[in-house]
C-alpha positions in Angstrom: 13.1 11.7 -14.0 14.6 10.1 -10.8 12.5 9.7 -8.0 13.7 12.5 -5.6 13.2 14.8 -8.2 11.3 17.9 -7.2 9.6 20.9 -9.1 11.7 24.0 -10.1 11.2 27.6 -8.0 10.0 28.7 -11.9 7.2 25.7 -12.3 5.7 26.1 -8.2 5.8 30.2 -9.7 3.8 29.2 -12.5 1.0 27.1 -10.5 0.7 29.7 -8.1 2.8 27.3 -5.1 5.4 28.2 -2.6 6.8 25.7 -0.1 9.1 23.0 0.6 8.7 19.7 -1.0 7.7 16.9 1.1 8.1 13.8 -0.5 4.9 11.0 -0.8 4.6 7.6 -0.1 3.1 5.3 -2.7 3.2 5.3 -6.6 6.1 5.0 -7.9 7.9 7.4 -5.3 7.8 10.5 -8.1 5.1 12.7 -6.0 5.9 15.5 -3.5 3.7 17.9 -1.6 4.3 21.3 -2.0 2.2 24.0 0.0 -1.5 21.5 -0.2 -0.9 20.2 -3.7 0.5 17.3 -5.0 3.2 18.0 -8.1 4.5 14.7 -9.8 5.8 14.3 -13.4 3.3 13.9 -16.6 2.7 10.7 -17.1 1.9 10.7 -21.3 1.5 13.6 -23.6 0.9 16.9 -23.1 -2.3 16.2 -24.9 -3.3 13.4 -22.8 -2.6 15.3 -19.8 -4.8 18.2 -20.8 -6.8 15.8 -22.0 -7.5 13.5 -18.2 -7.5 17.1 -16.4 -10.6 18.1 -17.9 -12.1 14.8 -17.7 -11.4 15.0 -13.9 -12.8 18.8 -13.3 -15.8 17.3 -14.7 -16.1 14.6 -12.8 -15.3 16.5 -9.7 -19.0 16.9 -8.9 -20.4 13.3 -9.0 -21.2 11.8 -6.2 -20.1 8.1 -4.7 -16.4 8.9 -5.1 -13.8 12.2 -4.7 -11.1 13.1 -7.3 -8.1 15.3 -7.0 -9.1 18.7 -8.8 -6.0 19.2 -11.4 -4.3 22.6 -10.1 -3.5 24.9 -13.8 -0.5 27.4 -14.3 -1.9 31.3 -14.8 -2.1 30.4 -18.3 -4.7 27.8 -18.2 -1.7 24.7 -19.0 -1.9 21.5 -16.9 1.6 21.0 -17.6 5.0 23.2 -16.9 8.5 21.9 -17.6 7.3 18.0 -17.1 5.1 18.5 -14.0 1.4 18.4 -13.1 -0.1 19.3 -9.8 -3.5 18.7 -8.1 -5.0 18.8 -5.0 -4.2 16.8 -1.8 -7.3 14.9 -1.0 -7.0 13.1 2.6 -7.3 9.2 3.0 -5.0 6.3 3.6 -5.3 3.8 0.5 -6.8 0.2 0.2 -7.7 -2.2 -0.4 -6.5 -4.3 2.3 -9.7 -3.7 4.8 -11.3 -1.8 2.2 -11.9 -4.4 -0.4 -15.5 -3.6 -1.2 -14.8 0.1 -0.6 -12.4 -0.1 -3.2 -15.5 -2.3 -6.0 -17.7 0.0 -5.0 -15.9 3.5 -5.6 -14.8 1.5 -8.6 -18.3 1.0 -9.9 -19.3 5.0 -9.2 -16.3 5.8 -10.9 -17.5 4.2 -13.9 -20.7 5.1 -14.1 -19.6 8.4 -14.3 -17.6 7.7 -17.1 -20.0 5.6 -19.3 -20.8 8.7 -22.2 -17.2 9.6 -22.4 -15.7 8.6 -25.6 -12.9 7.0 -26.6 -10.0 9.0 -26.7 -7.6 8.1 -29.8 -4.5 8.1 -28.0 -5.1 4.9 -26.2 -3.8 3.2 -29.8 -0.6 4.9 -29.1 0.6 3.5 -26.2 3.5 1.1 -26.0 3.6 1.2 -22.2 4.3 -2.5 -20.7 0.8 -2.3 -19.2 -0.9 -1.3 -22.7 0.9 -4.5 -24.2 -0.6 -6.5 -21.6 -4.0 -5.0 -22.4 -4.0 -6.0 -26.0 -2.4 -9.7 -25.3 -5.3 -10.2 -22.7 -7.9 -9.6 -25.1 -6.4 -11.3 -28.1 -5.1 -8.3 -30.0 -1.3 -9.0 -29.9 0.5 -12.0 -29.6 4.2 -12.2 -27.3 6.7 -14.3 -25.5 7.0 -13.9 -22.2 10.1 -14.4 -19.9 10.9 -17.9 -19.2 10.2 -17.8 -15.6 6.3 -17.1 -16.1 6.3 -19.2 -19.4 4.0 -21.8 -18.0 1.8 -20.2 -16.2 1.3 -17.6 -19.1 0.1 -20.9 -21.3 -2.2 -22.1 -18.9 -4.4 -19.1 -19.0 -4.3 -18.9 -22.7 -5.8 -22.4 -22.5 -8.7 -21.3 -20.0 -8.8 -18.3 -21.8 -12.3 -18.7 -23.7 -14.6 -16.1 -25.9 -16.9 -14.1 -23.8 -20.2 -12.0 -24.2 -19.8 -8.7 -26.0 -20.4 -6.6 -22.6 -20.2 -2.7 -24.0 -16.7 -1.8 -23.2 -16.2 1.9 -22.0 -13.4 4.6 -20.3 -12.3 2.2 -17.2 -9.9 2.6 -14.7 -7.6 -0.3 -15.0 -5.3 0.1 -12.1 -8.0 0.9 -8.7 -6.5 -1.3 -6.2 -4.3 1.0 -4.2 -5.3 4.2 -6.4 -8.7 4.3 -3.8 -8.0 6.7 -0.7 -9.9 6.1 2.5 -11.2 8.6 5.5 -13.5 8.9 7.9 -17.1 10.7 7.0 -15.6 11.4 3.5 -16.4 9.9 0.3 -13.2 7.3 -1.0 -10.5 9.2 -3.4 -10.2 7.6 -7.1 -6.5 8.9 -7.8 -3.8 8.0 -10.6 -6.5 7.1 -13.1 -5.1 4.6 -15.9 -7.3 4.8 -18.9 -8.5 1.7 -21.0 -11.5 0.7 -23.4 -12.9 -2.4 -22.1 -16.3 -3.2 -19.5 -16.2 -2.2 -16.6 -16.2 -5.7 -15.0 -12.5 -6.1 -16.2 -11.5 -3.7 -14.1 -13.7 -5.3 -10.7 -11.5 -8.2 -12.1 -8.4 -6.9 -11.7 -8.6 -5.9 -8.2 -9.8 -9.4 -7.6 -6.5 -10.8 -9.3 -4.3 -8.5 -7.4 -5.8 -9.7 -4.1 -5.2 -13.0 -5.0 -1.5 -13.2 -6.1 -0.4 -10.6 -3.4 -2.6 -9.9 -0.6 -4.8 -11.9 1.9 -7.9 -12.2 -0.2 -11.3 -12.4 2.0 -12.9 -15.7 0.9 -15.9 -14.6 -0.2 -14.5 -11.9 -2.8 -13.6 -14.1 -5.4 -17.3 -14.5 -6.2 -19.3 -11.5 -4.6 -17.2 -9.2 -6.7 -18.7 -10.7 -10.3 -22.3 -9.9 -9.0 -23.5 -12.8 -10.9 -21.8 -12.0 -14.3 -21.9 -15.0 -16.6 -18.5 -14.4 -17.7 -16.7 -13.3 -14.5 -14.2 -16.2 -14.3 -12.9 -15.5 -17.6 -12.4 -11.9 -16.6 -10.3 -13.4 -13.7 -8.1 -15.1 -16.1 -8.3 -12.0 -18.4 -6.9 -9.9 -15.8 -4.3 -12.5 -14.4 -3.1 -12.4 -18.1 -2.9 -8.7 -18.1 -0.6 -8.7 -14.6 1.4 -11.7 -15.9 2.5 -9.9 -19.1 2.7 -6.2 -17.6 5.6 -8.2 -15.3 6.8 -9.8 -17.8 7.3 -7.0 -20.1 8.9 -4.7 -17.3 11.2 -7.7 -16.7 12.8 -7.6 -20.1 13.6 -10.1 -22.7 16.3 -11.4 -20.6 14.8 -10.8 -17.4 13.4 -12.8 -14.4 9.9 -12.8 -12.3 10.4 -12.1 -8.8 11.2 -14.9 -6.5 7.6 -16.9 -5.9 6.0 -15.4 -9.0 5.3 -18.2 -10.7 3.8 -19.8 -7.5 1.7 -16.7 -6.9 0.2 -17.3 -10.4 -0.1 -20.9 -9.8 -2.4 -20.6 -6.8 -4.4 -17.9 -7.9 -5.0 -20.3 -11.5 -6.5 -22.7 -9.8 -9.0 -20.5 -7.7 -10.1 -19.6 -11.3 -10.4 -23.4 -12.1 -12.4 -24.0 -8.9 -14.5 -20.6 -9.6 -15.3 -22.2 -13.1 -16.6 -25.8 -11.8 -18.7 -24.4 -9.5 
């Protein structure tokens, strides 16, 4: 669906919605606003959507964090000809003066989650970033593109087995999915559902602030809270961002131009986080 794409008279009819669509920033550029809700196009099955809107409407009353309540059709569906809709929920997104905000909505978030099960169609996914998932935690084995070849081999050196922490529902994408506004809770929006502990996903934020923001020097090592393993969830997560690029990229594709530099630098923060 391209990205100016908006929802059909017959699917705002069906949620109940009349308006003009505004188009959103952020995200892939796929969302519009349409008279206080926020239509975009299903992301996964229709079983998958069904199923993360009624994780949401029960997570809706948890405190430490705010989620967009899914809106449903008349007849109860979460999804109508390829669109879902939810509610707008103010805020600016992180993390960039918000870095802690965004750990600490993070955490809430999780704990919230920690009874859910599993839900099967995680196996399912072939998505570039489910790949990535598996080849960060030794489950499946690729090449990567050329350009991010070496870097890619230097984490699977420092890569090293860790504690069994109990893995659980995370999301794996929070950095700039956590909305911000005064005297209101932070927004956890566009969840991205994996199975691993919930400290993987602190160390993700950490790695994106490293290869592409101005990380606050004393993240790197407040954000592990003392975990014994926390520098190989750093290279755990660089892993997962190096082959989610790479996999976008294509067999014959490229990294960005300073990729491999980014990578680089934020490698031997790990090293240094390791000796210490």
């Amino acid at each position: 669906m391209p990205s100016n794409a908006v929802p059909a008279p017959a699917v705002l009819d069906a949620f109940g919605v009349a308006g003009s669509a505004v188009p959103l920033a952020g995200g892939q550029g796929r969302s519009v606003l349409v008279g206080g809700s926020v239509f975009k196009p299903a992301e996964g099955t229709d079983e998958e959507v069904e199923w993360a809107a009624s994780l949401i409407e029960k997570l809706a009353s948890d405190s430490g964090f705010r989620v967009p309540l899914p809106l449903r059709a008349a007849d109860g569906r979460s999804v109508v000809d390829g669109w879902t809709a939810c509610e707008f929920l103010t805020g600016r997104p992180g993390p960039e003066g918000h870095w802690t905000g965004v750990l600490s909505a993070g955490r809430a978030f999780h704990r919230a989650l920690r009874h859910v099960p599993r839900p099967e169609f995680l196996d399912r996914h072939v998505h570039p970033w489910a790949v990535a998932d598996r080849v960060t935690w030794g489950e499946q084995d690729i090449d990567v593109i050329d350009d991010l070849a070496a870097p890619f081999s230097t984490l699977r050196e420092l890569r090293r087995p860790v504690t069994q922490d109990t893995a659980q529902l995370v999301h794996g994408d929070l950095t700039g999915n956590v909305l911000f506004a005064p005297d209101h809770l932070p927004a956890v929006i566009d969840f991205s559902p994996y199975w691993r502990p919930p400290v993987f996903a602190e160390a993700i934020v950490v790695a994106d602030a490293l290869l592409w923001f101005d990380l606050p020097s004393d993240l790197v090592t407040a954000a592990g809270r003392g975990h014994p393993d926390w520098p190989q969830m750093l290279v755990r997560a660089l892993i997962f961002r190096l082959v989610a690029h790479s996999e976008h990229a294509g067999p014959a594709g490229r990294a960005h131009s300073g990729e491999p530099d980014r990578y680089a630098r934020a490698i031997e923060v790990v090293r240094q986080l390791a000796r210490s």
